[in-house]
Every structure is written in structure tokens, then in C-alpha cells.
FIDREN-167829 format. One line per 2 residues: number of its first residue (from 1); their letters; for each residue x, y, z of C-alpha. Coordinates in steps of 0.1 Angstrom, whole numbers. Example, Ala and Ser with C-alpha at 12.3 -4.5 7.8 and 13.67 -1.06 7.14 Angstrom:
2
1	AS	123,-45,78 | 137,-11,71
# end
This chain:
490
1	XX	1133,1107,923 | 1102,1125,933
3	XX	1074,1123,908 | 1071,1152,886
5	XX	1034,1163,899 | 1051,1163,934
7	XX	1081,1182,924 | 1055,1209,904
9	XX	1030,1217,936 | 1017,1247,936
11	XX	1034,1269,968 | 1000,1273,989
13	XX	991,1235,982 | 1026,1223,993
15	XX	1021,1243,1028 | 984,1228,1031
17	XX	1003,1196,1034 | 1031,1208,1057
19	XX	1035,1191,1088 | 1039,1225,1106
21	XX	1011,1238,1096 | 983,1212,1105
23	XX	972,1205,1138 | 973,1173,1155
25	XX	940,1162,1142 | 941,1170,1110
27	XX	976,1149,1108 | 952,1123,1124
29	XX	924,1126,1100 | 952,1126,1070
31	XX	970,1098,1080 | 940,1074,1088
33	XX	926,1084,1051 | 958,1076,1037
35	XX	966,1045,1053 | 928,1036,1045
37	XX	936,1039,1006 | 968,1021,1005
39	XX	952,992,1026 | 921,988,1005
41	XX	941,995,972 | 976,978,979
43	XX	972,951,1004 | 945,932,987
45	XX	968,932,953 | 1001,919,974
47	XX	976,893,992 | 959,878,961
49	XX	995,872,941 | 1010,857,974
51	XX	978,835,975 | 984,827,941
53	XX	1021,823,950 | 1013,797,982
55	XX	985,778,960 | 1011,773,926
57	XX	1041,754,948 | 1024,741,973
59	XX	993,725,953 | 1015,695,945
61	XX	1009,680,980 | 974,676,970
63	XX	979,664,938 | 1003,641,955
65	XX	978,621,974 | 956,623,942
67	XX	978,596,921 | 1008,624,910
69	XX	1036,599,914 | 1018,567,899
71	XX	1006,585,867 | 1042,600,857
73	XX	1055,570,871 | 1076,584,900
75	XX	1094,572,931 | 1089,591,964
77	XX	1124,596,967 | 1121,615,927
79	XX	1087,634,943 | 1111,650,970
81	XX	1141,660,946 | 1113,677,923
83	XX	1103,697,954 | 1138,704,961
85	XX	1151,717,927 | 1122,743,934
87	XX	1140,756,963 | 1174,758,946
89	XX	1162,783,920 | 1137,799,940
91	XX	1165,811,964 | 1189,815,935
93	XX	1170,844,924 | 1154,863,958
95	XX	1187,889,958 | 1193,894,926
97	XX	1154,902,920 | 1153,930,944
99	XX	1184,947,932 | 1165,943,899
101	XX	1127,960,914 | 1138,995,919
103	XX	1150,1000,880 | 1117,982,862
105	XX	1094,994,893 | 1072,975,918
107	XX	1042,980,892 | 1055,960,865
109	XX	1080,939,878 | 1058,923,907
111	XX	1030,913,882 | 1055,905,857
113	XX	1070,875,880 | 1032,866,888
115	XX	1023,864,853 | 1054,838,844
117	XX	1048,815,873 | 1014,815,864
119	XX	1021,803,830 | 1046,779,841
121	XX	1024,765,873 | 1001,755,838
123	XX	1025,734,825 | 1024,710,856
125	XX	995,697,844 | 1008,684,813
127	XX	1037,666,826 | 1047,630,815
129	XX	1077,617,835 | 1105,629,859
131	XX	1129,648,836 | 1093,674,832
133	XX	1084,670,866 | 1120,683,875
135	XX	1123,714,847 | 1092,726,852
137	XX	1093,728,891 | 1131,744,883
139	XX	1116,774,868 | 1089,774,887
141	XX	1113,784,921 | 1133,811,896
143	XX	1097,827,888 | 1083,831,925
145	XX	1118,837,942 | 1114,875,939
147	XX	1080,877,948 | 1080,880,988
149	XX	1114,901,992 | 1099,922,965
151	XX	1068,925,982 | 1084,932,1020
153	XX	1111,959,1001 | 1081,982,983
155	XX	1061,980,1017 | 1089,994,1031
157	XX	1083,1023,1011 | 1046,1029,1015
159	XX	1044,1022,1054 | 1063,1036,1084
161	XX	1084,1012,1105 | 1054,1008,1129
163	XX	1029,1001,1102 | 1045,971,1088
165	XX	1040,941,1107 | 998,945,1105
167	XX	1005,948,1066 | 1031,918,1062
169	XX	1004,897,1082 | 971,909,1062
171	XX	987,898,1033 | 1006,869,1048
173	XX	974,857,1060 | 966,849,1024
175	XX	994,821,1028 | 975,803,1056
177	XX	940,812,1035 | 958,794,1003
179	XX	960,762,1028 | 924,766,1038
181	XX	912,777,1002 | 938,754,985
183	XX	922,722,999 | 887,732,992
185	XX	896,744,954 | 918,707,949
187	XX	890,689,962 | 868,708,937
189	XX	891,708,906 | 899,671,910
191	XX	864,662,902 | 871,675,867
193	XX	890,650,858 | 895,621,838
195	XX	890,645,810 | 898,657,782
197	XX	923,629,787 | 937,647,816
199	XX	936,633,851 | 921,651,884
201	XX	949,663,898 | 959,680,867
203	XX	934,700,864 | 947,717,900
205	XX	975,726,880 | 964,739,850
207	XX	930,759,866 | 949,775,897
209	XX	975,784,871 | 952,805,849
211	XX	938,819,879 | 973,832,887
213	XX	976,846,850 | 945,864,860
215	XX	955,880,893 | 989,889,876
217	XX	971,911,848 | 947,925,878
219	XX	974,937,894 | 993,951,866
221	XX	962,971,863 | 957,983,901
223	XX	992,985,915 | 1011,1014,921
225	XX	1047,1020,913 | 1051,1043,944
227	XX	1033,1067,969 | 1041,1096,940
229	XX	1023,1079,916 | 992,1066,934
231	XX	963,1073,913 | 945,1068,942
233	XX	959,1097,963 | 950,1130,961
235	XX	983,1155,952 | 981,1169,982
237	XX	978,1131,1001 | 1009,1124,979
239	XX	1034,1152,993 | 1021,1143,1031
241	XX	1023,1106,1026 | 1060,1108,1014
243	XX	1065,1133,1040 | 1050,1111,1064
245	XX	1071,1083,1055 | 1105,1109,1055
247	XX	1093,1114,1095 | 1096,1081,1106
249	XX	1120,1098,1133 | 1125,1121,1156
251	XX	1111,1161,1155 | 1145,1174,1138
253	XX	1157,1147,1118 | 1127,1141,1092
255	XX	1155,1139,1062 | 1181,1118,1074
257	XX	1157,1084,1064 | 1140,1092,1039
259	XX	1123,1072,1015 | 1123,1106,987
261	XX	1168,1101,997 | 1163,1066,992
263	XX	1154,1067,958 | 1179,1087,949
265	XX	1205,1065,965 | 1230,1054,940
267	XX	1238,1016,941 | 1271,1014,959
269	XX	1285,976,966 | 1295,990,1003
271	XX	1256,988,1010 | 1254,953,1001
273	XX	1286,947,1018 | 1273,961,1050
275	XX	1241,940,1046 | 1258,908,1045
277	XX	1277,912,1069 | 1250,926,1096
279	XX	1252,905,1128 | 1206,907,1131
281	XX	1201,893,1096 | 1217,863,1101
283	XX	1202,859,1135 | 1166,862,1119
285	XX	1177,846,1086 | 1186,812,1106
287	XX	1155,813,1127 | 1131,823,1097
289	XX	1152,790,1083 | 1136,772,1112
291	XX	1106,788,1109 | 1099,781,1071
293	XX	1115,746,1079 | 1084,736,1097
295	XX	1059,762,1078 | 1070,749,1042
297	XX	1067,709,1053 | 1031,718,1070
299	XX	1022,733,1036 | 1034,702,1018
301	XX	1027,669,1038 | 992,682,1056
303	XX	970,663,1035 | 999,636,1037
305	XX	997,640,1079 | 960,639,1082
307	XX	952,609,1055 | 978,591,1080
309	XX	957,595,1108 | 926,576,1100
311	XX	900,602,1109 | 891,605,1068
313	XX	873,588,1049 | 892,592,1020
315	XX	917,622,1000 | 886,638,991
317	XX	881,645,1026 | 916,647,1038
319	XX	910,682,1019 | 888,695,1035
321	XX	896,683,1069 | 932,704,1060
323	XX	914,734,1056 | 907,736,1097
325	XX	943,743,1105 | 943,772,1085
327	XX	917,786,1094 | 922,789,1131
329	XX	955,802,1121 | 943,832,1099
331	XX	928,854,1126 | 956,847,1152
333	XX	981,855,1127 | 961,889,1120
335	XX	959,897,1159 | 992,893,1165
337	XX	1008,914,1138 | 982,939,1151
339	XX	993,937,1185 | 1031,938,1175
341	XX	1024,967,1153 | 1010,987,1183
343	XX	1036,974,1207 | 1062,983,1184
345	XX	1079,951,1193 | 1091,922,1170
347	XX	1110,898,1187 | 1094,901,1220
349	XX	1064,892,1206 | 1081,860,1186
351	XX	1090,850,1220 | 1052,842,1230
353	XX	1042,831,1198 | 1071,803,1188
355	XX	1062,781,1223 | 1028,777,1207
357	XX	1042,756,1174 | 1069,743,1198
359	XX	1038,727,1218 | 1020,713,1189
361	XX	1052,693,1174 | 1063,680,1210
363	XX	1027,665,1211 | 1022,654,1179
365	XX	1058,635,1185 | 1049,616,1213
367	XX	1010,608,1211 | 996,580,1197
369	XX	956,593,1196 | 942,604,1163
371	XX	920,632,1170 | 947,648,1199
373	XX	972,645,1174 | 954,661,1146
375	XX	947,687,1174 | 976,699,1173
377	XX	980,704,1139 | 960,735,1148
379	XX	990,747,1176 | 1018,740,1147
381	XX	996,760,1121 | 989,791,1148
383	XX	1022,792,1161 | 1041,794,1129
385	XX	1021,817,1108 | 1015,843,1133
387	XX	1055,844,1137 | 1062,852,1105
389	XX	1049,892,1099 | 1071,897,1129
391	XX	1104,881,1117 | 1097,897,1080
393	XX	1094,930,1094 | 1117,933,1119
395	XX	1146,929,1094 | 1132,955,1073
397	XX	1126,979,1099 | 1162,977,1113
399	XX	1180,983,1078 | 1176,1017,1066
401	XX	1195,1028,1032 | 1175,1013,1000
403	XX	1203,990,990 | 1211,976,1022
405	XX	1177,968,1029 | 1173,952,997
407	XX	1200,932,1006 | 1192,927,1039
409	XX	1155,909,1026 | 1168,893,1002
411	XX	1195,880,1026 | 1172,868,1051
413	XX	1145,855,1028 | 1175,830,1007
415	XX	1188,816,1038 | 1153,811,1052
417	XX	1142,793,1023 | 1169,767,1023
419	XX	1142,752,1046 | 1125,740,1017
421	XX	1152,718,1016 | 1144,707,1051
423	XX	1105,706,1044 | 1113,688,1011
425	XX	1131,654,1028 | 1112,660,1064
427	XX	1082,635,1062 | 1098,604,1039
429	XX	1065,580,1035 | 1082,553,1054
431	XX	1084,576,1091 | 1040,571,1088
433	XX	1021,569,1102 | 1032,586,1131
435	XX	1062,604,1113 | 1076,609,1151
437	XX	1111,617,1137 | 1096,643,1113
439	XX	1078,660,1142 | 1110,658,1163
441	XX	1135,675,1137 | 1104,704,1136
443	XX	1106,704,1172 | 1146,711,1175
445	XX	1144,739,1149 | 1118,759,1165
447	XX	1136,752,1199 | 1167,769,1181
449	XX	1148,797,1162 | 1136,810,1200
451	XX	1169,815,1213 | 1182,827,1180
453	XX	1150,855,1186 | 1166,860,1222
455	XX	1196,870,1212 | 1186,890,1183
457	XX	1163,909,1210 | 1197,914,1233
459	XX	1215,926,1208 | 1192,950,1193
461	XX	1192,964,1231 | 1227,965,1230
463	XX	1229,991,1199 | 1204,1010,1214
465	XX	1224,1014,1245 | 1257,1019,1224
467	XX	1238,1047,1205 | 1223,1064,1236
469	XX	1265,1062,1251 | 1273,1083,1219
471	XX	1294,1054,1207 | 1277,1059,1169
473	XX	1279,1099,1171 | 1306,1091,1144
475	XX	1276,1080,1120 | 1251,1113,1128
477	XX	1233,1126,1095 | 1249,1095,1077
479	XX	1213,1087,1067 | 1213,1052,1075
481	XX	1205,1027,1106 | 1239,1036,1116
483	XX	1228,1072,1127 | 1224,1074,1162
485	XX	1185,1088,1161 | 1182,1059,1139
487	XX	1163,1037,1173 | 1163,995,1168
489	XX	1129,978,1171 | 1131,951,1191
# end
């Protein structure tokens, strides 16, 4: 439902913001200014709770190497089945959280899921043995499982279909910065300890934690529930952003995909029906598995990798020799979701991007030098972050209907994340110090997520084709993706 100040417009303000009557540049100048204050007011938000989000379940691979296991007297075996049970409830609660976001709103619910994690990410630092190890990282996963398909759903409706991949990877970037900025700040917060009677690597726990209960009430504060309610827009930036959004289409069809219609879709189980059984989100769901298979075990077993290798002279500077894989990663990752953004291409793009990580695990298989091998930790860290905006956007932008594309993320994002099963049993401590086997398993994934990308690409051509041969005229004002104006990115 259209907010009520958008509803109340005065008449000549509401044709000041008609797309009929502006010319071309004013359109221009309009859409550049608003694009400018949802990037500079929105995307910094998303970025610093997914930060927050990459630092709190990926911080235990630092505090790993710091003397986790030996101090709450754990096997390596009981260190992997902690990392697991994340997973588990993570992905248990990705669908059922975005069915959830439209009724609370964006605004609350988004910091509200921050906030807990936060609180809970705390309580790793006081834990005493395996039973805590395991509850705590259990509701850890249920906290942050709604944060990223949460995140990709309320883009959706702030951005046009060709605005989304630049926005998924400015704030995805934030995942490979956590890497970078996550070693730096563990190598920092470790020195803390013994204190207090509280080890080192505790203290990663219970500062990066409060951090997170910070961002979480920071973005409480800044976040908007929807383009209506921007405080940041002017009234009249309001009406032609929505309208904007509503024209993702064709001249002539500007209502049949709206994002004002989507909101007042009414939950029908046919939608979610229709998203589970869509042929393109299991294609990207099972390579975005692979994907996050090798993207989740990089996160985890970095430090792990590199203290293997020698070139260290200890885990204080095994951190900060894992920052350099994230960083070279951050501005590709940018440039590419750029690129695909003005390309208007998805999977075309993955198709470039993937051979990149699929280079750096063949070679870091099958090389026995330090420094090369270390190398092409760089190539696995490029290749797999800069896939990612593409594969999260492209689902999104082919779904249209609010509930199907909320089912549709979700979808994707749960059987993705099932990788974290993968990453969790991927580099046991007896494959070091080459962890060849690891590498290889990586290897075969990516291999699979290409073709998987491939085909995806084919068949999106395919519908395109059907819908050009009037074979969807059946479907015409439906609406939805079904509607045969209604063109698949590919």
C-alpha cells in the first residue's frame, strides 16, 4: 500500500513528477539524484550489517588458530560439527524470514535480526565446552539466516532490474572487506587477552559482537521501510522513484510489475508453489551451492591455509597476511557487478568470472611452492566474490510477483547455503599441509556451477524466444514474469 503522503499529492505536484511530462534530461537529472540518495543512505546500512554478519560466523577461524579448541577442550572433528549446526539453522530460517519481512517491514525487522546475532555472537566468548560451543553457534545460524534474502528481497524494491547487480556487489564487497578487516581486527583484539580472565581469542568474540549490537541500532535509526517512506526523498522524488521502479518495462505496460501492485499482492500459496518449482532457481541455487561451497571454506580455513604454508612467522601474522586475498578481490568484485549492471547480463558475465577461481584451486592442487600457492589464494578469492552479485541478482530479476520472489531468494539462498556443510568438513587438519583433496573437491564444484550457469543462460534464451513466438500470450497483463513483455536477463 502506497504511503499516505504519496496517496495525498497535491494534483500539480503529482504531474511535476509525471513521466509524460518531463523531458529526457530532467528524467536524467531525477533519476541520478535519486539513485545518489538511496546509494549513500541505503547501501552503506545493508553493507555494514552484512560486514557485521561475515565477521560474527566467520571470526571463529581466527579464533581457531588462536587456541579455540584447546581451551574448551575440543576435538577438530567437534570444531567442524559446531560450524555445521550453524548452517542447519541458518538455512532453516532464510524462507520463512522473508515471508515474515513484508508484514514487520524491512526497517525493523533487518536491524532486529542484526541486533540478536549481535547479542548472541557475545556469548561465544564466554563458552566452556562443546555442549555451548554447539547451542550458541545453533542460534547463531537462526539469527543471521534472514539477513541476505532479506537484504536481496527489499533491494528489489528500491532498484530497477538493471540497477541491482552494482548494489548486491557494493554491499557484498563488505563480505570480502570483513576477510580483509576481520584479520586485521582479530590480530588486534587478541592482544587483549589473558584478561579479565578471558583469553585472546575471546575477546574477538565478545568486541566484534558489540560492534554488531551497535551497527544494528545504527540502522534501526537510518533505514527506510520503503521508497514511500524515505525521509530522505523529497515527496515529489517519492512519487517518481516508485513510478520509476513501476516502469521497469516497456512504454505501455508501466503497471503490470509494479512494485506499488506488489505490495498489495495478497499472499497466495500458488506463488510459492510456482517458485519452487521454477526450472532457473534451482539451476542458480545448485551453482550458488558450489559457489558458497568454496566461498564459505575460504572464509573459514584462510588463516588455516596460509599458517600451513610456512611463509608466516606465526598466527599473529597469518592475519594479516589473509587480509591480501581480500583485498585484491574487493575492487574486482565492484567492477564486475558494474560491468554486469551496464551489460545487463548475469550469467554471461559468470561465465568469465568462474574460470578465474577455477584456475586458482587447479593450482593450488597440484603445486608444491609456498609463495605460488599462496598466489593463488588471490585467483580463488577474485573469482568467487566477483561471481556472487551476479548469481544473487539474476534470480531476483527473473521472478517478478512479491511472493514468488520471496520465495524464489529464499529458495536459492537455503540450497546455496547447504555449502556450509561442504565448507564445514572440506579442509580436515590431517589433508595439511597441502590439503590437495580439499582444493580438488573446490575444483569439481566450480567446474559444475559453470555448466550449471550455461544452461541457466540457454534456457533463459529459450523463454525469451517462446515469449517473442506468442507461446506466453496466454499470461499478458498477468503481472508477473509470466507476461510476455515481462523480458529474462540473462
Amino acid at each position: 500500500m502506497a504511503d499516505s503522503k504519496v496517496a495525498a499529492l497535491p494534483e500539480h505536484l503529482e504531474s511535476s513528477v509525471k513521466a509524460n511530462d518531463i523531458n529526457d534530461e530532467q528524467k536524467r537529472l531525477m533519476t541520478r539524484r535519486i539513485l545518489l540518495k538511496l546509494d549513500t543512505h541505503v547501501l552503506p546500512v545493508l553493507a555494514l550489517m552484512f560486514l557485521c554478519s561475515f565477521l560474527d560466523r566467520t571470526n571463529v577461524g581466527n579464533a581457531k588458530i588462536l587456541g579455540l579448541e584447546k581451551d574448551i577442550h575440543i576435538t577438530n572433528r567437534q570444531y567442524d560439527q559446531g560450524l555445521a549446526v550453524f548452517y542447519a539453522t541458518y538455512i532453516a530460517s532464510e524462507l520463512p524470514s522473508n515471508l515474515v519481512l513484508k508484514r514487520v517491514s524491512p526497517r525493523i525487522w533487518l536491524p532486529f535480526l542484526t541486533f540478536a546475532w549481535g547479542v548472541i555472537a557475545m556469548c561465544l566468548g564466554f563458552i566452556r565446552d562443546f555442549a555451548s560451543f554447539m547451542a550458541v553457534r545453533a542460534l547463531l545460524g537462526f539469527a543471521e539466516g534472514g539477513l541476505l534474502p532479506g537484504m536481496v528481497l527489499y533491494l528489489s524494491g528500491m532498484y530497477t532490474r538493471g540497477e541491482m547487480a552494482l548494489r548486491i556487489g557494493l554491499f557484498y564487497t563488505a563480505a570480502s572487506l570483513s576477510g580483509a578487516f576481520g584479520g586485521l581486527l582479530a590480530r588486534g583484539l587478541s592482544a587483549i587477552g589473558p584478561r579479565g580472565g578471558l583469553e585472546g581469542w575471546r575477546w574477538i568474540f565478545i568486541i566484534e559482537g558489540l560492534i554488531t549490537v551497535v551497527c544494528a541500532l545504527v540502522a534501526y535509526i537510518f533505514l527506510p521501510g520503503s521508497l514511500e517512506t524515505a525521509a530522505f526523498l523529497s515527496v515529489d522524488e517519492r512519487v517518481y522513484a516508485a513510478r520509476r521502479l513501476a516502469g521497469d518495462v516497456p512504454a505501455g505496460h508501466e503497471d503490470r510489475f509494479s512494485a506499488n501492485t506488489e505490495r498489495d499482492e495478497r499472499f497466495q500459496w500458488s506463488e510459492v508453489r510456482r517458485g519452487i518449482f521454477n526450472v532457473q532457481v534451482w539451476l542458480t541455487a545448485t551453482a550458488y551451492f558450489a559457489i558458497l561451497s568454496g566461498l564459505y571454506s575460504f572464509g573459514l580455513f584462510l588463516p588455516t591455509i596460509i599458517n600451513a604454508l610456512h611463509i608466516t612467522s606465526g598466527p599473529n601474522e597469518t592475519q594479516l597476511w589473509s587480509v591480501i586475498p581480500y583485498a585484491v578481490a574487493t575492487p574486482v568484485t565492484v567492477f564486475i557487478a558494474l560491468l554486469s549492471d551496464r551489460l545487463r547480463l548475469r550469467g554471461v558475465i559468470m561465465l568469465f568470472t568462474l574460470p578465474v577461481a577455477i584456475i586458482g584451486y587447479a593450482v593450488i592442487a597440484n603445486v608444491s611452492n609456498p609463495r605460488v600457492k599462496f598466489g593463488m589464494t588471490c585467483l580463488m578469492a577474485t573469482g568467487l566474490y566477483s561471481s556472487v552479485p551476479c548469481i544473487l541478482g539474476w534470480n531476483s530479476n527473473n521472478s517478478a510477483g512479491h511472493y514468488k520472489r520471496a520465495t524464489t531468494s529464499a529458495l536459492q539462498l537455503a540450497v546455496a547455503n547447504c555449502g556450509g556443510f561442504v565448507a564445514t568438513f572440506i579442509y580436515p587438519s590431517k589433508q595439511g599441509p597441502r590439503y590437495h583433496q580439499g582444493h580438488t573437491d573446490v575444483l569439481g564444484l566450480l567446474v559444475y556451477a559453470w555448466f550449471a550457469i550455461l544452461l541457466n543462460v540457454f534456457y533463459c534464451r529459450k523463454i525469451n524466444r517462446d515469449k517473442a513466438k506468442g507461446k506466453y500470450d496466454a499470461y499478458e497483463g498477468s503481472g508477473d514474469d509470466r507476461d510476455p513483455k515481462f523480458k529474462m536477463i540473462l
